[in-house]
N, CA, C and O atoms as a CHARMM CRD file, in Angstrom:
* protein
*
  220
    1    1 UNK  N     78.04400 167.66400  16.23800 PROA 1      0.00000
    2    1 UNK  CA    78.22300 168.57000  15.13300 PROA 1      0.00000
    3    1 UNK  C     76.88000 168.72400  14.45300 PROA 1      0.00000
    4    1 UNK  O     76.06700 167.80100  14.49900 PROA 1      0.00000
    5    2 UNK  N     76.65600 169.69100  13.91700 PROA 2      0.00000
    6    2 UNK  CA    75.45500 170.43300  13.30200 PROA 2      0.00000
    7    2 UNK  C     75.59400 170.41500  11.97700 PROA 2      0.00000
    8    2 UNK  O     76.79500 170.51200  11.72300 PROA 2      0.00000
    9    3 UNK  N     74.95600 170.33900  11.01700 PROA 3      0.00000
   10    3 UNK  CA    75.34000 170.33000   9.61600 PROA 3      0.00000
   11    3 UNK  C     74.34100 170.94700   9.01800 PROA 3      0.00000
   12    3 UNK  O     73.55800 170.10100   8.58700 PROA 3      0.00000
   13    4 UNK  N     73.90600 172.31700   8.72600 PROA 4      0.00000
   14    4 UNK  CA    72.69300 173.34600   8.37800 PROA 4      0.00000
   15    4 UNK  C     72.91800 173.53100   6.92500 PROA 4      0.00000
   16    4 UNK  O     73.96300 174.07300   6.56400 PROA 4      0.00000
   17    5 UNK  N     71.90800 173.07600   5.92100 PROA 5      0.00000
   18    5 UNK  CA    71.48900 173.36500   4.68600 PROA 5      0.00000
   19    5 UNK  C     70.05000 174.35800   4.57700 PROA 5      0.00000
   20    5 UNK  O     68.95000 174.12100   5.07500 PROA 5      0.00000
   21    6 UNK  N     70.49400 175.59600   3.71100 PROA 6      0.00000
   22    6 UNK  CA    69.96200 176.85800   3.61800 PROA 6      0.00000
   23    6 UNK  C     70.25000 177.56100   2.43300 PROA 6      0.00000
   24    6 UNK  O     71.17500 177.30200   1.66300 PROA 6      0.00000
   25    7 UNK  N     69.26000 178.63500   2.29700 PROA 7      0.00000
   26    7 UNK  CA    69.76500 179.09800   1.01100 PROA 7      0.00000
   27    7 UNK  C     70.39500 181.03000   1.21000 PROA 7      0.00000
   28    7 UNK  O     70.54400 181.56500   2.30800 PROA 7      0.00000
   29    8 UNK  N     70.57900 181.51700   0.25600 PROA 8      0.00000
   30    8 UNK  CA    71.15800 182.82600   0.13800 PROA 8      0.00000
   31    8 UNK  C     70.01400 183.99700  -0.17300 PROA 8      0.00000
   32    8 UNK  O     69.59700 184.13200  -1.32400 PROA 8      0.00000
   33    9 UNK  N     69.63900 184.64800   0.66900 PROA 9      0.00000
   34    9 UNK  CA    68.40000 185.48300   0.09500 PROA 9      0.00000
   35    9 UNK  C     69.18800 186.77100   0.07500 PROA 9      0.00000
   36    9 UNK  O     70.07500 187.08900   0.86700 PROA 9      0.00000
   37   10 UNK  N     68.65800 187.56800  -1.10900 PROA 10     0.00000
   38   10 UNK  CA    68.74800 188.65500  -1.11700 PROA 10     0.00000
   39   10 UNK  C     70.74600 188.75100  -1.36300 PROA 10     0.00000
   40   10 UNK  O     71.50100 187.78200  -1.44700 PROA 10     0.00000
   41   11 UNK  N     71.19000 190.47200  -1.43100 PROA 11     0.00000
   42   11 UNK  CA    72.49000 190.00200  -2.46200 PROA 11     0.00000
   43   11 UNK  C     73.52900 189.61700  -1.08500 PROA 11     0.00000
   44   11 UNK  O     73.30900 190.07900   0.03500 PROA 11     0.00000
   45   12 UNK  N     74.41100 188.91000  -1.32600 PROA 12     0.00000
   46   12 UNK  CA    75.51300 188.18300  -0.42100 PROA 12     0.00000
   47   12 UNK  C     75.98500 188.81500  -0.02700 PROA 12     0.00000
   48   12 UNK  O     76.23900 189.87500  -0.59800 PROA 12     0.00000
   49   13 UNK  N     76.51500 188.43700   1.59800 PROA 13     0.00000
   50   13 UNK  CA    76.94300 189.17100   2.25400 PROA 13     0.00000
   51   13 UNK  C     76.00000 190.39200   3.38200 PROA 13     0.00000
   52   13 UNK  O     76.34600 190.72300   4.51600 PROA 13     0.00000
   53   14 UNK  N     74.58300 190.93200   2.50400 PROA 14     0.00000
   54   14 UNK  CA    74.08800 191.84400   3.48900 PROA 14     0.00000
   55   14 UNK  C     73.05600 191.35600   4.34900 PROA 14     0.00000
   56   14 UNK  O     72.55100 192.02100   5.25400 PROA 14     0.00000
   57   15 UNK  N     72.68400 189.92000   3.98200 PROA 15     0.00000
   58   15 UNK  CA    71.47500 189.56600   5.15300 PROA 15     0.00000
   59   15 UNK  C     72.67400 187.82800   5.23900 PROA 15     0.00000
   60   15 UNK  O     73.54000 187.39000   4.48300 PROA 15     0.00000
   61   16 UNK  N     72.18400 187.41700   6.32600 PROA 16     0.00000
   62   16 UNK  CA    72.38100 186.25500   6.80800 PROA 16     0.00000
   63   16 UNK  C     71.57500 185.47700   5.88100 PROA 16     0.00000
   64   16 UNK  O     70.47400 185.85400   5.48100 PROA 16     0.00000
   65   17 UNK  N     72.30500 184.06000   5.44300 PROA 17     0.00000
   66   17 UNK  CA    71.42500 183.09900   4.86800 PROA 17     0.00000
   67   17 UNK  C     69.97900 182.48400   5.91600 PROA 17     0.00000
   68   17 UNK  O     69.71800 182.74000   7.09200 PROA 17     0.00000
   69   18 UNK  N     69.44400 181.83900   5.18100 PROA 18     0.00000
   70   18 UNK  CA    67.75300 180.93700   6.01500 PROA 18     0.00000
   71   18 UNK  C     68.04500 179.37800   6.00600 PROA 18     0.00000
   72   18 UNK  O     67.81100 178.59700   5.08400 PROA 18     0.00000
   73   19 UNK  N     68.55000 179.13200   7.11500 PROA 19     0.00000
   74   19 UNK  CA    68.67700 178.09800   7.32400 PROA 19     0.00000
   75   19 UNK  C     67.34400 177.11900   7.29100 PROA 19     0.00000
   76   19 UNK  O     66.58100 177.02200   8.25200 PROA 19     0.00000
   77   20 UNK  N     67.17700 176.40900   6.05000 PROA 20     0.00000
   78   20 UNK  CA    65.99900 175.02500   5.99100 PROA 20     0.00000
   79   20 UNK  C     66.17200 174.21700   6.76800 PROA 20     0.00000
   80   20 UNK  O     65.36000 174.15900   7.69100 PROA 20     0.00000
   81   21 UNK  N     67.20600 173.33000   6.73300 PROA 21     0.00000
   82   21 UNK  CA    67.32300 171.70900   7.95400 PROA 21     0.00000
   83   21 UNK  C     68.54000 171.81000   8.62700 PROA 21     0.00000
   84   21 UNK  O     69.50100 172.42200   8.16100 PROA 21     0.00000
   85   22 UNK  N     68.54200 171.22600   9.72000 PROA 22     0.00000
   86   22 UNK  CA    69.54400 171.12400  10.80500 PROA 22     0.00000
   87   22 UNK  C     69.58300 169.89400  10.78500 PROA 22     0.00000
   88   22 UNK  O     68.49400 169.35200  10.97700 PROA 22     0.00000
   89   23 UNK  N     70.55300 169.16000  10.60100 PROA 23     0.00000
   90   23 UNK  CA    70.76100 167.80800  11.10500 PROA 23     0.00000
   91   23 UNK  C     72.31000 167.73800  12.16900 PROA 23     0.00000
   92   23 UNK  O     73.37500 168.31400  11.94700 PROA 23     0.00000
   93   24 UNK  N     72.00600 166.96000  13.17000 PROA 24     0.00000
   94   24 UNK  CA    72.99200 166.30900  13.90100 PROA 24     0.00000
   95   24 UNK  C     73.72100 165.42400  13.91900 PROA 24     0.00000
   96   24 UNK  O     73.06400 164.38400  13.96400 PROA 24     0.00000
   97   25 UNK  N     74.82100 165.22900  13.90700 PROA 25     0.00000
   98   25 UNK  CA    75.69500 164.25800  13.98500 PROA 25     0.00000
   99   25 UNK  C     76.11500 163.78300  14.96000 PROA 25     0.00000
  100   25 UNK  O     76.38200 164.59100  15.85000 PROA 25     0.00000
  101   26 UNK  N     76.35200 162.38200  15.23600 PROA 26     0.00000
  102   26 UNK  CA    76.58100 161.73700  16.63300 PROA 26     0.00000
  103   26 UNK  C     78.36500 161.78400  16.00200 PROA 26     0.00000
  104   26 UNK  O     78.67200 161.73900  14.81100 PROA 26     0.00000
  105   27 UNK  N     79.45400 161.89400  17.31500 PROA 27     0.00000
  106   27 UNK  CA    80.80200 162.34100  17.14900 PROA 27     0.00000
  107   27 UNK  C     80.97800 161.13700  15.94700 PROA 27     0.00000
  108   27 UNK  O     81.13400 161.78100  14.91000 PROA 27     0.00000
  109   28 UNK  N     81.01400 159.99100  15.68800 PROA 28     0.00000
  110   28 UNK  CA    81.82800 159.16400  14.93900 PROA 28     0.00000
  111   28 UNK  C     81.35900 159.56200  13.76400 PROA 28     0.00000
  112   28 UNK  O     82.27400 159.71800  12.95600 PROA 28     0.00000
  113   29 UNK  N     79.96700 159.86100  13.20700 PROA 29     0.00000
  114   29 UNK  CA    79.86200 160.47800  11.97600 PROA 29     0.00000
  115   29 UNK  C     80.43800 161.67200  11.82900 PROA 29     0.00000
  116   29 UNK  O     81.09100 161.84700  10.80000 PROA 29     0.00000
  117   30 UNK  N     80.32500 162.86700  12.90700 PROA 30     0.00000
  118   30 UNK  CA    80.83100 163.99100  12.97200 PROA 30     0.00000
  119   30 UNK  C     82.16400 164.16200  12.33900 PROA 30     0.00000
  120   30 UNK  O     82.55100 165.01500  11.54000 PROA 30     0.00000
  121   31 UNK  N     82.98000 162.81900  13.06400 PROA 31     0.00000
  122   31 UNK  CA    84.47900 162.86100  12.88000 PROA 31     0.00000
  123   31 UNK  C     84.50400 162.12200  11.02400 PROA 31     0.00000
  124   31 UNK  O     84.79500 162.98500  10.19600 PROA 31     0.00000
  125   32 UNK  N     84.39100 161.52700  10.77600 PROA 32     0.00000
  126   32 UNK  CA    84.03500 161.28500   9.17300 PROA 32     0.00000
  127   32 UNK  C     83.79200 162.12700   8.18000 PROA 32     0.00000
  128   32 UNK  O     84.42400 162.11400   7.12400 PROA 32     0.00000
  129   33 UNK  N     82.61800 163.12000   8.51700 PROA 33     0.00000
  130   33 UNK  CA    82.17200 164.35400   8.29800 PROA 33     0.00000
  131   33 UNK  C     83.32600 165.03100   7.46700 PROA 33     0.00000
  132   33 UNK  O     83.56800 165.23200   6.27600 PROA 33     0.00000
  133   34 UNK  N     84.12700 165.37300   9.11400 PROA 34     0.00000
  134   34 UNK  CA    84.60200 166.55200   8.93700 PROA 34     0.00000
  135   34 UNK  C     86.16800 165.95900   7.89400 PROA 34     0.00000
  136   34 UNK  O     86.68400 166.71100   7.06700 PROA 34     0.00000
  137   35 UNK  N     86.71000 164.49500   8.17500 PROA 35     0.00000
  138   35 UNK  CA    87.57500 164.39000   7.35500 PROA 35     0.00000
  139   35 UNK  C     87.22600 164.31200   6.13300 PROA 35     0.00000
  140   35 UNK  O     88.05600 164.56300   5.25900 PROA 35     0.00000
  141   36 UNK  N     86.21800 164.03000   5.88500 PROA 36     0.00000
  142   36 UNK  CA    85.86100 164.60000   4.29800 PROA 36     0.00000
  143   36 UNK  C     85.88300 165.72900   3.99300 PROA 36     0.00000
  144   36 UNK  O     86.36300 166.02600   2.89900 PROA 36     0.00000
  145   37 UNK  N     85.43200 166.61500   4.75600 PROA 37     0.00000
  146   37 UNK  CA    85.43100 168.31100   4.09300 PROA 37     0.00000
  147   37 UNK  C     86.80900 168.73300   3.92000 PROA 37     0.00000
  148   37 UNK  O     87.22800 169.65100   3.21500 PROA 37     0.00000
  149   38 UNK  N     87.41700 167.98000   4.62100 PROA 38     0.00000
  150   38 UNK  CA    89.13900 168.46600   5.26300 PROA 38     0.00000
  151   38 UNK  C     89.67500 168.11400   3.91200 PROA 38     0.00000
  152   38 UNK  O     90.09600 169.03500   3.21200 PROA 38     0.00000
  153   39 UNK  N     89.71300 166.66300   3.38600 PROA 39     0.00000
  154   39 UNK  CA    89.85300 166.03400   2.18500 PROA 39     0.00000
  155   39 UNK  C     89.58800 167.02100   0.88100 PROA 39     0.00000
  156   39 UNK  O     90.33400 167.28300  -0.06300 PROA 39     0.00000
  157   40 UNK  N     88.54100 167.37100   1.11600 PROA 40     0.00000
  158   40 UNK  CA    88.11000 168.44300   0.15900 PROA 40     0.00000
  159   40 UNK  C     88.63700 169.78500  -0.04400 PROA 40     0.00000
  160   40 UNK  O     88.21100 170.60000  -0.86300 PROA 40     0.00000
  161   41 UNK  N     89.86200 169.98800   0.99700 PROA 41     0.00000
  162   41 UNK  CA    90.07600 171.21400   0.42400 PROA 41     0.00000
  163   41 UNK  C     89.37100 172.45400   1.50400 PROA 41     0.00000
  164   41 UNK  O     89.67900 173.64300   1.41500 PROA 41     0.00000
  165   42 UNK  N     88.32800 171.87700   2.56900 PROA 42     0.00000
  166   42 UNK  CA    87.57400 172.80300   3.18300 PROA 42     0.00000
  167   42 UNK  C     88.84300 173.21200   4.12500 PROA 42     0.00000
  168   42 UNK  O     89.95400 172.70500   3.97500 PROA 42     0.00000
  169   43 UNK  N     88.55800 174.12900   5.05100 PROA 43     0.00000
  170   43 UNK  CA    88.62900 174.97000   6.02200 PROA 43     0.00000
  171   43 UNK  C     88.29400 175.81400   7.04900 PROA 43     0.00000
  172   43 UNK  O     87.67100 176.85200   6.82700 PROA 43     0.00000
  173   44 UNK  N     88.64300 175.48100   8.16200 PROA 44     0.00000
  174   44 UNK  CA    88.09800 176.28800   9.22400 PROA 44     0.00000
  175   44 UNK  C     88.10800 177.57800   8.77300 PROA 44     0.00000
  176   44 UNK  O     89.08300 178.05200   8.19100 PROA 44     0.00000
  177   45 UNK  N     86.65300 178.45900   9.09100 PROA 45     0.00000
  178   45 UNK  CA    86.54400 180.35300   8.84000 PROA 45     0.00000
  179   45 UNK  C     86.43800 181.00200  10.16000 PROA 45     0.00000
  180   45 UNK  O     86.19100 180.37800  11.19200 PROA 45     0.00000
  181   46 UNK  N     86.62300 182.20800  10.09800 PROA 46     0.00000
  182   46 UNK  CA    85.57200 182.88000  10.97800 PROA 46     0.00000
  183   46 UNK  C     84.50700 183.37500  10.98100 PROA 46     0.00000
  184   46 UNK  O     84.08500 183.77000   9.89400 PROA 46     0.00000
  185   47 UNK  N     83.64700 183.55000  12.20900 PROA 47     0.00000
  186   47 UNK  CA    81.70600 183.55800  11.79600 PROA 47     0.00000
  187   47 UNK  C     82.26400 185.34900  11.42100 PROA 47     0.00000
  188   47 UNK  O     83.23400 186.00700  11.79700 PROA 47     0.00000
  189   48 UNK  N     81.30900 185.58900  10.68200 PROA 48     0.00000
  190   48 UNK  CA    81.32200 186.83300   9.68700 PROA 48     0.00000
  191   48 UNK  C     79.64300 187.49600   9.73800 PROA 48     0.00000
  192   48 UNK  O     79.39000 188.62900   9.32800 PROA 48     0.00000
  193   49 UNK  N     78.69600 186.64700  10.26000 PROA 49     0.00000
  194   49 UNK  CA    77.34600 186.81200  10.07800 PROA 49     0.00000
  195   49 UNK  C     76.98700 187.99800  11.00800 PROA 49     0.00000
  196   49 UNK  O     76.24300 188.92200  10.68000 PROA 49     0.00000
  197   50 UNK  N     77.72700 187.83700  12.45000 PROA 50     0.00000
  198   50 UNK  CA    77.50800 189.22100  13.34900 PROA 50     0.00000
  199   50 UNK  C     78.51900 190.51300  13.26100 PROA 50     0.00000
  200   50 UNK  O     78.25300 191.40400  14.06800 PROA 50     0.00000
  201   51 UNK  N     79.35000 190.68100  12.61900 PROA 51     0.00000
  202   51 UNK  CA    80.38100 191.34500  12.08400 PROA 51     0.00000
  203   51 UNK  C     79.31500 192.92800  12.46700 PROA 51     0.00000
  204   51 UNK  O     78.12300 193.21800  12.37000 PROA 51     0.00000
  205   52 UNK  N     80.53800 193.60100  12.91200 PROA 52     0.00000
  206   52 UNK  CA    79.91800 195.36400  12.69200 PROA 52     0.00000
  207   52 UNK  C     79.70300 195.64600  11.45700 PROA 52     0.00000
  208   52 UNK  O     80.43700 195.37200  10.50800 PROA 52     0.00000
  209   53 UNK  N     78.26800 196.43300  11.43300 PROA 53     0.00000
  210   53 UNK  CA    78.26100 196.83000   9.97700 PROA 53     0.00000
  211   53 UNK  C     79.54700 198.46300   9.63000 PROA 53     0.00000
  212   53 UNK  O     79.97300 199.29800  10.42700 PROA 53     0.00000
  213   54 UNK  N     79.80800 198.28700   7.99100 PROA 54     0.00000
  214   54 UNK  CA    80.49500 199.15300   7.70800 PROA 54     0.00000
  215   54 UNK  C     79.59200 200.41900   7.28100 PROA 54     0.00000
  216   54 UNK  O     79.49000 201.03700   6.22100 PROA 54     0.00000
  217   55 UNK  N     79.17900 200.50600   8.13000 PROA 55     0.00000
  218   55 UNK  CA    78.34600 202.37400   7.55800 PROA 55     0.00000
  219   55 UNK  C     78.69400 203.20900   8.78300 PROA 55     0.00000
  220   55 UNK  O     78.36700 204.39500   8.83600 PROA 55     0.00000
């Protein structure tokens, strides 16, 4: 698992964020990881970043 911290340029939604650091997770952290986000309320999305544009 991949865990990418980045920021938001420009207004949301029309450019893709800039991903700063990539870090990796070996599966047993991975799996920890993710029951925390799960814990939290997170949720699986769908990627939205290559989406057709609406014009």
């Amino acid at each position: 698992m991949f865990v990418d911290t980045g920021k938001i340029v420009g207004v949301l939604g029309k450019e893709p964020p800039v991903i700063q650091k990539r870090e990796e997770l070996k599966i047993e952290k991975a799996r920890e990881e993710w029951k925390n986000l799960i814990s939290q309320s997170w949720s699986v999305t769908l990627e939205v970043l290559n989406k057709p544009s609406d014009n």
